[in-house]
PDBQT receptor file of N, H, CA, C and O in Angstrom, charges set to zero:
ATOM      1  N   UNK A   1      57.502  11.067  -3.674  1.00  0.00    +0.000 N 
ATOM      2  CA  UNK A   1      58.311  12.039  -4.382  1.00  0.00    +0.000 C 
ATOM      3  C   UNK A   1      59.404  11.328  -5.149  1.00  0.00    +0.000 C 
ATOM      4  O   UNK A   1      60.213  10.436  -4.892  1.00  0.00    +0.000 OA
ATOM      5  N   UNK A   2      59.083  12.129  -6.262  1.00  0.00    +0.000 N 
ATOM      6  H   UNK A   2      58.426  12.853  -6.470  1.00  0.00    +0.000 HD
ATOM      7  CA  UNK A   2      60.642  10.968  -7.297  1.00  0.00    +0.000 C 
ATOM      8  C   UNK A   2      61.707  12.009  -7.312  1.00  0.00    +0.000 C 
ATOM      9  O   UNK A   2      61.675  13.198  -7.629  1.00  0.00    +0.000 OA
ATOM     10  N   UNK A   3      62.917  11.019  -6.764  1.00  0.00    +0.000 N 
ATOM     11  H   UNK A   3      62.942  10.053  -6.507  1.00  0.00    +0.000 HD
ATOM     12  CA  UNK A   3      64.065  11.064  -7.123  1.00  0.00    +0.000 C 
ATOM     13  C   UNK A   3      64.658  12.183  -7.802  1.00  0.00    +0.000 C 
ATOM     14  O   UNK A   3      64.123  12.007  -8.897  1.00  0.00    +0.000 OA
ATOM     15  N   UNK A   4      65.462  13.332  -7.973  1.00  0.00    +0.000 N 
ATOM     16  H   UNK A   4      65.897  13.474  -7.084  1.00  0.00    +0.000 HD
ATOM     17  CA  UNK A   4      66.052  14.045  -9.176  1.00  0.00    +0.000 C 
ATOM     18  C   UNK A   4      65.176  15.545  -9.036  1.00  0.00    +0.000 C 
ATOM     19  O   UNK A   4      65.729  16.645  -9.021  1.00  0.00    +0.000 OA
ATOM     20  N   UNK A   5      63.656  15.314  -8.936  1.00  0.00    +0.000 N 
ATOM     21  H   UNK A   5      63.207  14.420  -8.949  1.00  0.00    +0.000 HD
ATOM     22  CA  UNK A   5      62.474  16.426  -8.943  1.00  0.00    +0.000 C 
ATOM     23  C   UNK A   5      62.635  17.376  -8.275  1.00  0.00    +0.000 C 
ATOM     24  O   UNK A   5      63.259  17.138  -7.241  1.00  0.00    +0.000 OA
ATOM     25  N   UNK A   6      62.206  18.816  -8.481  1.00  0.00    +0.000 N 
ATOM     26  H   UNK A   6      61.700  19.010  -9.321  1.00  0.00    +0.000 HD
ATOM     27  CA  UNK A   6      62.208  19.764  -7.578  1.00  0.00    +0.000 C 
ATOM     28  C   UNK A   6      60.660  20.283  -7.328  1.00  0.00    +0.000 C 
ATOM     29  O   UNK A   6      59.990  20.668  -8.286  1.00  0.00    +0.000 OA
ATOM     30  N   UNK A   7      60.057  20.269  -5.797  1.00  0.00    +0.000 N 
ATOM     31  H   UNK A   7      60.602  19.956  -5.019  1.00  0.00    +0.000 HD
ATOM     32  CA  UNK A   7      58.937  20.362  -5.458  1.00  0.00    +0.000 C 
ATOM     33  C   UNK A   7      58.909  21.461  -4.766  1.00  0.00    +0.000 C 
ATOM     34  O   UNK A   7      59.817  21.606  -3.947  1.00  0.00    +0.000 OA
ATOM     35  N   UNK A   8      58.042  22.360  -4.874  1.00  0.00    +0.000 N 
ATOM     36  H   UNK A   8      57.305  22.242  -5.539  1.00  0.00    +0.000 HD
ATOM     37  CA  UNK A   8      57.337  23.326  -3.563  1.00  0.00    +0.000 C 
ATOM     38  C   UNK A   8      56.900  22.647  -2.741  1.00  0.00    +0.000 C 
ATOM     39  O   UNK A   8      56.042  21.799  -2.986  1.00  0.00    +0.000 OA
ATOM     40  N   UNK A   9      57.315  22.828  -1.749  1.00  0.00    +0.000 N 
ATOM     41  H   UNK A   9      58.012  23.517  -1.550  1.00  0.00    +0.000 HD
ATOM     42  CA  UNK A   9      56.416  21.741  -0.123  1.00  0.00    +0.000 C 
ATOM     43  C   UNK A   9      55.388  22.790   0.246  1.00  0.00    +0.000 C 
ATOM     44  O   UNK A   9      55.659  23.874  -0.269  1.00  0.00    +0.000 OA
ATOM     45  N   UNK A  10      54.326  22.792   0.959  1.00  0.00    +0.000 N 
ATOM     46  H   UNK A  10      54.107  21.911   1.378  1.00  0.00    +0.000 HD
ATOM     47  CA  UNK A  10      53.741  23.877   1.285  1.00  0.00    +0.000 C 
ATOM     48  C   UNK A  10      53.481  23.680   2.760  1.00  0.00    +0.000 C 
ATOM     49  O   UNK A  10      53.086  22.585   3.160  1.00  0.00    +0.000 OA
ATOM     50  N   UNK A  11      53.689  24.725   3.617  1.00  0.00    +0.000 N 
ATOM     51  H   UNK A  11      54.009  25.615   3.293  1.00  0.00    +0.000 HD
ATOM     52  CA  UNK A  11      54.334  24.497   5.117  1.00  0.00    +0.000 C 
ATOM     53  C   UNK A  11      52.883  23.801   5.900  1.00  0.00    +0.000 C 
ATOM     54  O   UNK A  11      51.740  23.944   5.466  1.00  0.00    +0.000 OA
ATOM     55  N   UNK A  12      53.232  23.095   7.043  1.00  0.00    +0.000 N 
ATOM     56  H   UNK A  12      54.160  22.978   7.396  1.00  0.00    +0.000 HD
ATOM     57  CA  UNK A  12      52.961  22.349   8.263  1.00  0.00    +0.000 C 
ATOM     58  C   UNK A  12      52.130  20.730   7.406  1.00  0.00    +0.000 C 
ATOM     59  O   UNK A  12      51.467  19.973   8.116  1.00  0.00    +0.000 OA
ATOM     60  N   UNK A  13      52.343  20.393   5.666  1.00  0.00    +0.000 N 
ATOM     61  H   UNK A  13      52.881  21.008   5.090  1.00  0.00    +0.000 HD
ATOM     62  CA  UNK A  13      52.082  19.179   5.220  1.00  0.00    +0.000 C 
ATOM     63  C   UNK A  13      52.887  18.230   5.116  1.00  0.00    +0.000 C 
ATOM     64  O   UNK A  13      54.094  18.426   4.972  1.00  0.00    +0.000 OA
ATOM     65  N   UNK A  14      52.372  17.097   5.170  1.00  0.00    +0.000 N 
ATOM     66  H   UNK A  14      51.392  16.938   5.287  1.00  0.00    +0.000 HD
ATOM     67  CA  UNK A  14      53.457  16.184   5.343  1.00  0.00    +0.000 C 
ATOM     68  C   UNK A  14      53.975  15.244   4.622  1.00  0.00    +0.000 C 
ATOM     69  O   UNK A  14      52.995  14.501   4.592  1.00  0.00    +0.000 OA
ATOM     70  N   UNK A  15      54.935  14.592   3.889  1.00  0.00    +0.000 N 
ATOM     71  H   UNK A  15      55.732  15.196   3.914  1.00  0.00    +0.000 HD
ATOM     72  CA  UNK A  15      55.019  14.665   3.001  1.00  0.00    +0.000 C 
ATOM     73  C   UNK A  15      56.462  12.775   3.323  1.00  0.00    +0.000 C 
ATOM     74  O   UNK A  15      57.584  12.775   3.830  1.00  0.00    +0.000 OA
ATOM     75  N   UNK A  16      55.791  11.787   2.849  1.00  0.00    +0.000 N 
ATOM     76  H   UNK A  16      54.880  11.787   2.438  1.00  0.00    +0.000 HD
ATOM     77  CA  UNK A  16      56.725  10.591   2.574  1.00  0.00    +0.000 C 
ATOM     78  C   UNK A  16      57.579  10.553   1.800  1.00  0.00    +0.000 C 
ATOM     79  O   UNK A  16      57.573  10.728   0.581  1.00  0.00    +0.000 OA
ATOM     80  N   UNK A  17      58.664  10.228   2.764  1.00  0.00    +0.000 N 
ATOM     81  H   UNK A  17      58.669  10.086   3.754  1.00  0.00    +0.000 HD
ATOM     82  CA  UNK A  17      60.113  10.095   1.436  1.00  0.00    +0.000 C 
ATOM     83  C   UNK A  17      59.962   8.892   1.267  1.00  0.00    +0.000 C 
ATOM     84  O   UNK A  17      59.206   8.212   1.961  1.00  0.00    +0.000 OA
ATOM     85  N   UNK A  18      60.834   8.341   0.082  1.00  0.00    +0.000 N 
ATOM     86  H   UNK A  18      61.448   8.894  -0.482  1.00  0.00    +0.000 HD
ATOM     87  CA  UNK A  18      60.606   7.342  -0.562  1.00  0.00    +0.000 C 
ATOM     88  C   UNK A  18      62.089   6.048  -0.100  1.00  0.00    +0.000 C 
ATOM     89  O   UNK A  18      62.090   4.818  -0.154  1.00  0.00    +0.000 OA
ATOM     90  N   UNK A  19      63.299   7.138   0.373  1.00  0.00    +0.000 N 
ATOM     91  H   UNK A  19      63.297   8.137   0.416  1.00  0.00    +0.000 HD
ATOM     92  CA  UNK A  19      64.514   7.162   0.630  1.00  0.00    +0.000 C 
ATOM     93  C   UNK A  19      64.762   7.358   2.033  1.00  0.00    +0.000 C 
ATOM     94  O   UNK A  19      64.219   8.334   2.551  1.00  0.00    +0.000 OA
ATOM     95  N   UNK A  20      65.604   6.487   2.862  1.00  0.00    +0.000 N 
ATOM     96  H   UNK A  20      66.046   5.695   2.440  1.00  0.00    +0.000 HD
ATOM     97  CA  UNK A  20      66.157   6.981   3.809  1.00  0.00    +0.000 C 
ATOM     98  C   UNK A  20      66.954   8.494   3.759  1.00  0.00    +0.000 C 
ATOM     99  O   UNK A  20      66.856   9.312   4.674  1.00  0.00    +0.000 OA
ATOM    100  N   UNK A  21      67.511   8.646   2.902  1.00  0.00    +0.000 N 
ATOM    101  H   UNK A  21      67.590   7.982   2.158  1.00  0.00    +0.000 HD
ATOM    102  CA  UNK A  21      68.428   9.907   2.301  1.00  0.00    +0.000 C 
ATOM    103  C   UNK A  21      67.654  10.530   1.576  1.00  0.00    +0.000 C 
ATOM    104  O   UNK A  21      66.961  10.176   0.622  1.00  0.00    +0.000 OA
ATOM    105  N   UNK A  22      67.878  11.972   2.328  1.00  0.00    +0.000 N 
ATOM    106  H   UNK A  22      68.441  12.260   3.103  1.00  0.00    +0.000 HD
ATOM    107  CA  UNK A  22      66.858  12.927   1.082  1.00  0.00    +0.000 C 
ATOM    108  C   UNK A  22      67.388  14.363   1.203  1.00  0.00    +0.000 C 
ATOM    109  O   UNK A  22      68.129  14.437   2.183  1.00  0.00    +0.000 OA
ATOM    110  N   UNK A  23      67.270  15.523   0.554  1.00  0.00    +0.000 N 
ATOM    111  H   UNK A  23      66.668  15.462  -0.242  1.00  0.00    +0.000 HD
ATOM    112  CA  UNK A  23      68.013  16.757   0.341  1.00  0.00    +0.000 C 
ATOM    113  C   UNK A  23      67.104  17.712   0.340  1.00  0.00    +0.000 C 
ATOM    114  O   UNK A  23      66.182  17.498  -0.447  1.00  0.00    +0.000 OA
ATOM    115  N   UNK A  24      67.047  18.590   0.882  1.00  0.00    +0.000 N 
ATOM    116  H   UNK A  24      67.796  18.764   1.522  1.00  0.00    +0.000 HD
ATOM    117  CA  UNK A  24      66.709  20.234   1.319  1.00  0.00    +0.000 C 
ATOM    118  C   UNK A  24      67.311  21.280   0.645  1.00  0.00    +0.000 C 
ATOM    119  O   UNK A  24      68.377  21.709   1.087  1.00  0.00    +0.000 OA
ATOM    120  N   UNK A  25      66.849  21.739  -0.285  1.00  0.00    +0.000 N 
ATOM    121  H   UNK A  25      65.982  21.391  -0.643  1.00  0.00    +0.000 HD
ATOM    122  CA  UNK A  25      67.492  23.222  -0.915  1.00  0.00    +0.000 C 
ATOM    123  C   UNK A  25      66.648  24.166  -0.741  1.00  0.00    +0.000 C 
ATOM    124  O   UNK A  25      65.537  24.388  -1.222  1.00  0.00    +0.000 OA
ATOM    125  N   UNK A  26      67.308  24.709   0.015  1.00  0.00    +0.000 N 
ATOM    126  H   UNK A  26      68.211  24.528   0.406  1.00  0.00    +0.000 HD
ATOM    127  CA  UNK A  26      66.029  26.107   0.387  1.00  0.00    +0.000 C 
ATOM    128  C   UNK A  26      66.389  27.491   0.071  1.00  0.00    +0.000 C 
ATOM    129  O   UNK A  26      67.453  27.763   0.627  1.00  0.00    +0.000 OA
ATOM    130  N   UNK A  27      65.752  28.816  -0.841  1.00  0.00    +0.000 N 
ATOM    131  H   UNK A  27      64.888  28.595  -1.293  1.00  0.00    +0.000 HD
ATOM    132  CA  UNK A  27      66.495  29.485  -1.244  1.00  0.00    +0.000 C 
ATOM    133  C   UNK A  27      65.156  30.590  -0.840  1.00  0.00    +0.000 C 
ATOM    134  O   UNK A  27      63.937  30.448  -0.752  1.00  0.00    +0.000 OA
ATOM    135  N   UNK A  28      66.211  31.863  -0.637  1.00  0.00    +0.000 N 
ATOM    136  H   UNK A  28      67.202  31.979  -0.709  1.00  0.00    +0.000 HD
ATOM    137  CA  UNK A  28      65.093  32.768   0.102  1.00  0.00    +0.000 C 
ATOM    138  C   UNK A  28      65.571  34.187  -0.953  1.00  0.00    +0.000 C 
ATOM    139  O   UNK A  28      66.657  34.182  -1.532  1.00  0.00    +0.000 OA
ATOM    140  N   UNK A  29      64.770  35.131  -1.054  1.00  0.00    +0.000 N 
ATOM    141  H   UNK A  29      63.888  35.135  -0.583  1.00  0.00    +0.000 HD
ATOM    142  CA  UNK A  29      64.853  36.025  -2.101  1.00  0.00    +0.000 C 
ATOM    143  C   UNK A  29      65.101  37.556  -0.896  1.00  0.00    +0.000 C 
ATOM    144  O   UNK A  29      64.994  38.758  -1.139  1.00  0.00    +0.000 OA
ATOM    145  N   UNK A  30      65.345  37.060  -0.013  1.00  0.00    +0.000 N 
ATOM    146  H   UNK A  30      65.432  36.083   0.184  1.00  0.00    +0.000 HD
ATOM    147  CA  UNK A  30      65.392  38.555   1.148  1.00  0.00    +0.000 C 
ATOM    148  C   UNK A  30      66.144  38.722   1.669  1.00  0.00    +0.000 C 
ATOM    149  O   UNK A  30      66.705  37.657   1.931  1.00  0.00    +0.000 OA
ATOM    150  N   UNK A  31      66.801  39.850   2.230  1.00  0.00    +0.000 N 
ATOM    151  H   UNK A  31      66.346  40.715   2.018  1.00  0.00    +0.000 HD
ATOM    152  CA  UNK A  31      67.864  40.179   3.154  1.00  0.00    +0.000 C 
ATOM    153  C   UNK A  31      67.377  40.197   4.891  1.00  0.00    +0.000 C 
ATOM    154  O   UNK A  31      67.866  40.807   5.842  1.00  0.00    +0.000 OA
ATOM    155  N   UNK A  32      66.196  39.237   4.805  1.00  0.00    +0.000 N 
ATOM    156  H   UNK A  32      65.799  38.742   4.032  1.00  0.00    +0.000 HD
ATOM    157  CA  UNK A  32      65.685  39.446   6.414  1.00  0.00    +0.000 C 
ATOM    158  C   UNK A  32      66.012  38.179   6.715  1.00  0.00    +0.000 C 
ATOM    159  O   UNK A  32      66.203  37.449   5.742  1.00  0.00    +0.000 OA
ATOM    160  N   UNK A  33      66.161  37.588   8.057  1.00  0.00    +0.000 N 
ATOM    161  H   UNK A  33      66.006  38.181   8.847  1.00  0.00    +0.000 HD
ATOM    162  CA  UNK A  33      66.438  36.556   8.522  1.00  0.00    +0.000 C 
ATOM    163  C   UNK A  33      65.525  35.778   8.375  1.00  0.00    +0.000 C 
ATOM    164  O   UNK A  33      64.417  36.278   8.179  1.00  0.00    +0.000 OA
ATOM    165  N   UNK A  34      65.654  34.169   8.415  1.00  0.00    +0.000 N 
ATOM    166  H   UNK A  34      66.554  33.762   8.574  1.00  0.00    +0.000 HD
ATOM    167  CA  UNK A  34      64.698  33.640   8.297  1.00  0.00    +0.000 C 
ATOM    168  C   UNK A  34      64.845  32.316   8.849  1.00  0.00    +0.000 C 
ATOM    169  O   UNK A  34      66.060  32.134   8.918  1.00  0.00    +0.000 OA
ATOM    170  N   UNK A  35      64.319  31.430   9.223  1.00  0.00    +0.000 N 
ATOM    171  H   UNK A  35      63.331  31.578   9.168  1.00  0.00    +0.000 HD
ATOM    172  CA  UNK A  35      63.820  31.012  10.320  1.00  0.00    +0.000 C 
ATOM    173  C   UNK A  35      62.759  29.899  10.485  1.00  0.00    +0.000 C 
ATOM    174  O   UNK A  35      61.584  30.258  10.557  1.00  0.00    +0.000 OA
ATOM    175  N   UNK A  36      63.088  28.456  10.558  1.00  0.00    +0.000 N 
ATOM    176  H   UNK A  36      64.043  28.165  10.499  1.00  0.00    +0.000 HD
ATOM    177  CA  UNK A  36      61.915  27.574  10.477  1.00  0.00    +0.000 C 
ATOM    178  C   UNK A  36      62.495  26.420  10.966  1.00  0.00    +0.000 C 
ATOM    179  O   UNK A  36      63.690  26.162  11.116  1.00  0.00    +0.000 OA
ATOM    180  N   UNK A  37      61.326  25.630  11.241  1.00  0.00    +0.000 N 
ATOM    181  H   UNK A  37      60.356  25.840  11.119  1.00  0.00    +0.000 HD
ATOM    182  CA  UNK A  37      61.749  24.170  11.844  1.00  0.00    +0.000 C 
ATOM    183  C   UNK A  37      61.722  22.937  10.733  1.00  0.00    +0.000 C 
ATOM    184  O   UNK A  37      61.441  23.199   9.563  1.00  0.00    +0.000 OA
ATOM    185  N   UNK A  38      61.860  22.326  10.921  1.00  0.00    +0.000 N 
ATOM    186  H   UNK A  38      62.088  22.113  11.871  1.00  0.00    +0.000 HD
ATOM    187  CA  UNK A  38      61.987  20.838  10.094  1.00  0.00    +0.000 C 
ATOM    188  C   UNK A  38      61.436  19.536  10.450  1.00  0.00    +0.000 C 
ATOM    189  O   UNK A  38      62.451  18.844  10.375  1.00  0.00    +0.000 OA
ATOM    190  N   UNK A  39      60.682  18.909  10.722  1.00  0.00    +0.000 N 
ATOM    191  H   UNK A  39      59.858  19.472  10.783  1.00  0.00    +0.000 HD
ATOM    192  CA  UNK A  39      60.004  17.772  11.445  1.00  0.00    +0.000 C 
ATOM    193  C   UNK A  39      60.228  16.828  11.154  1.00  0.00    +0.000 C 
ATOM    194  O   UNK A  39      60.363  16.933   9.935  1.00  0.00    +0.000 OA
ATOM    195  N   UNK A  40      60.420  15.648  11.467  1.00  0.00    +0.000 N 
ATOM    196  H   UNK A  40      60.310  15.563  12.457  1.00  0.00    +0.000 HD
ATOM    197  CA  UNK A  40      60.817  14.016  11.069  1.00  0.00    +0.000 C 
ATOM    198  C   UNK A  40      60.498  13.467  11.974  1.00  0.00    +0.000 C 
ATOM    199  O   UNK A  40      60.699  13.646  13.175  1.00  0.00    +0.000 OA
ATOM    200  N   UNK A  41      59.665  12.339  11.097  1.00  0.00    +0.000 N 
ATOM    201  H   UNK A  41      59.502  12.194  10.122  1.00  0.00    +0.000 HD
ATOM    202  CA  UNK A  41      58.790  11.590  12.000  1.00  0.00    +0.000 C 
ATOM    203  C   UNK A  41      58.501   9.972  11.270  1.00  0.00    +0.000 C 
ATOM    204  O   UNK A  41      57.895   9.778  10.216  1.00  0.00    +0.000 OA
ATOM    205  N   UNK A  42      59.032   9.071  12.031  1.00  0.00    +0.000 N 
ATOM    206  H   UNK A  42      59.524   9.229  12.887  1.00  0.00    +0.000 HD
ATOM    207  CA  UNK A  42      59.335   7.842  11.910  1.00  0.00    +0.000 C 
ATOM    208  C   UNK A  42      58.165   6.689  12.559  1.00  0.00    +0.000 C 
ATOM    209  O   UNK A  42      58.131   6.082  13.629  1.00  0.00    +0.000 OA
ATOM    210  N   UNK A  43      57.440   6.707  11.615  1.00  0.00    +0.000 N 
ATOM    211  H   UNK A  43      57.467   7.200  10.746  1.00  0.00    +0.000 HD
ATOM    212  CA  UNK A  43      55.742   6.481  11.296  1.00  0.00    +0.000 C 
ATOM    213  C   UNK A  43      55.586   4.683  11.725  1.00  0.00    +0.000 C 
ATOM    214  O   UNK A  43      54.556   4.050  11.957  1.00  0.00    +0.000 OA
ATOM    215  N   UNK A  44      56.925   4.247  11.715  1.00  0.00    +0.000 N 
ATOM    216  H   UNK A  44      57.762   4.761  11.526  1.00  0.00    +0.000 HD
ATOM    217  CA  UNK A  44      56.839   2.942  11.980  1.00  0.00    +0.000 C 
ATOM    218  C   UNK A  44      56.625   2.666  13.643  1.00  0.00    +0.000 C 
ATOM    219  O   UNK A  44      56.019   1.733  14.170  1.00  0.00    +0.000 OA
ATOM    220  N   UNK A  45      57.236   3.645  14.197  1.00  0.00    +0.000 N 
ATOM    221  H   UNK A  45      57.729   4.402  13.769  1.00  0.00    +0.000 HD
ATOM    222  CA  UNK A  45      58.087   3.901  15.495  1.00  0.00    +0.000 C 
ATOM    223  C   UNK A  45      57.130   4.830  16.167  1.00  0.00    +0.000 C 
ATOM    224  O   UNK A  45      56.739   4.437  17.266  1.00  0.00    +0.000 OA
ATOM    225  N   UNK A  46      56.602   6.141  15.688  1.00  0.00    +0.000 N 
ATOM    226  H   UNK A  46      56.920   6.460  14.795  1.00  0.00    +0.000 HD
ATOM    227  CA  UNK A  46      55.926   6.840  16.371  1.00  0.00    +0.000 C 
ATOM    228  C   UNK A  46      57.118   7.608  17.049  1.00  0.00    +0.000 C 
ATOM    229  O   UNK A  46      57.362   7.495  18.250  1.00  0.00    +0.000 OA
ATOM    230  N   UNK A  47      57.868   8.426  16.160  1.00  0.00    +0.000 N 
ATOM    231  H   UNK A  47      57.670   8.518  15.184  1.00  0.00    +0.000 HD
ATOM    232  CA  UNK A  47      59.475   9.248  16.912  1.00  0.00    +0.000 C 
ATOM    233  C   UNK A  47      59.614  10.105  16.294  1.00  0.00    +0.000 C 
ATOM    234  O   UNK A  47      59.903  10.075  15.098  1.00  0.00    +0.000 OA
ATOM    235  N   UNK A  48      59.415  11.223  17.071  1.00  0.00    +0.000 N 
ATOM    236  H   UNK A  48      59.181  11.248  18.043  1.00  0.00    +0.000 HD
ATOM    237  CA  UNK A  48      59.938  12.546  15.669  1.00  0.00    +0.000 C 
ATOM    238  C   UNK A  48      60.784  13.556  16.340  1.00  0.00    +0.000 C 
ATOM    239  O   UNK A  48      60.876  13.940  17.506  1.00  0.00    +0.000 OA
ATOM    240  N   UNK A  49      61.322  13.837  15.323  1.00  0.00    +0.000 N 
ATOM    241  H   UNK A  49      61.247  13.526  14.376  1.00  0.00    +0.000 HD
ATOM    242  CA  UNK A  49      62.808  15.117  15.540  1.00  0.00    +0.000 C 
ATOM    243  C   UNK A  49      62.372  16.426  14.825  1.00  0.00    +0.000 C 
ATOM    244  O   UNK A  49      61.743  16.540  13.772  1.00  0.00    +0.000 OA
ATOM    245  N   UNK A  50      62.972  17.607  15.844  1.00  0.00    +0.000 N 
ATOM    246  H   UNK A  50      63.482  17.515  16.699  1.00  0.00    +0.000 HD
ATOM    247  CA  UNK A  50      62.835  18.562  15.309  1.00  0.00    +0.000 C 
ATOM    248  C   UNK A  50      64.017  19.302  14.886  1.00  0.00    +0.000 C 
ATOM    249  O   UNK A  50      64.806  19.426  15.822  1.00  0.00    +0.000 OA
ATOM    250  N   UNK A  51      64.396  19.813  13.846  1.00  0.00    +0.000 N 
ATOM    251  H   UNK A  51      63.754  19.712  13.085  1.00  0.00    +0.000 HD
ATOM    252  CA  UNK A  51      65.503  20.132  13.692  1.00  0.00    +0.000 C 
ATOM    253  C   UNK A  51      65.390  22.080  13.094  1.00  0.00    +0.000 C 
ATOM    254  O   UNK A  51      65.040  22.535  12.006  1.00  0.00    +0.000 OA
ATOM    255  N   UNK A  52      65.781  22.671  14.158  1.00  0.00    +0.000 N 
ATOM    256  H   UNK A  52      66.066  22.301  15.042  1.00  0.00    +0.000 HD
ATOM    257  CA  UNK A  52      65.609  24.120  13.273  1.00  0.00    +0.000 C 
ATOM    258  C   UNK A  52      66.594  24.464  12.640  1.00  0.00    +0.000 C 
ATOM    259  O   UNK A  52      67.684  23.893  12.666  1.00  0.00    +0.000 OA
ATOM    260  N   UNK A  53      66.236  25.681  11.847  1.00  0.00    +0.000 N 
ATOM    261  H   UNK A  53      65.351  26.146  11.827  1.00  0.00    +0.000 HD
ATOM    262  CA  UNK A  53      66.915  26.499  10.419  1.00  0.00    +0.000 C 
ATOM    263  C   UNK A  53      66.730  27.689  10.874  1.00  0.00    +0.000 C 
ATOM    264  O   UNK A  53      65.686  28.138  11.347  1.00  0.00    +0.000 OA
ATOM    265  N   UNK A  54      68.053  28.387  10.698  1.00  0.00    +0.000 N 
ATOM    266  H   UNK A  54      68.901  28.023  10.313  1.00  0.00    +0.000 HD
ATOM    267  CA  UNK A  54      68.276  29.522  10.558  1.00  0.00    +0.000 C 
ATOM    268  C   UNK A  54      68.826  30.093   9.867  1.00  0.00    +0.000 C 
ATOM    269  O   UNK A  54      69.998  29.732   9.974  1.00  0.00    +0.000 OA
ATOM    270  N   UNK A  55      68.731  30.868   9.112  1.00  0.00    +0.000 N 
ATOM    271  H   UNK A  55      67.779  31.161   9.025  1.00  0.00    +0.000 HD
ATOM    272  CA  UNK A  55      69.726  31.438   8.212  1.00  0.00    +0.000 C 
ATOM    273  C   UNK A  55      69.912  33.234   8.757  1.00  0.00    +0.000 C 
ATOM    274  O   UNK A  55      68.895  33.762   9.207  1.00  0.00    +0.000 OA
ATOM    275  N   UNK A  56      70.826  33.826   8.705  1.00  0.00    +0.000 N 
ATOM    276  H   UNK A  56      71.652  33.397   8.339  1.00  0.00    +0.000 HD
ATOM    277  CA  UNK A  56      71.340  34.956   9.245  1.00  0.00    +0.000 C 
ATOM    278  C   UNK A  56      71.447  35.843   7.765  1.00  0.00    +0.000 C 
ATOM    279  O   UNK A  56      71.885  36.993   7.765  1.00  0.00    +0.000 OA
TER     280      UNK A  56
């Protein structure tokens, strides 16, 4: 993924950053809660984190 770009991810694919540092903008069009996890997984190592999202 380059730098600057804005991508649709499409959920449970997986997807190499290129960067240790990378940014999440997530924008939802509803007044319902919403709700998802985040996965990171350190391919050298075999270590992954889950980090959930919630938005209210």
């Amino acid at each position: 993924m380059a730098t600057g770009k804005a991508y649709i991810l499409k959920p449970n694919d997986s997807y190499l950053l290129s960067s240790p540092k990378f940014s999440l903008n997530y924008v939802f069009e509803s007044n319902v809660s919403q709700q998802f996890d985040i996965w990171v997984e350190d391919s050298f190592v075999g270590i992954e984190n889950q980090l959930p999202v919630q938005f209210n």
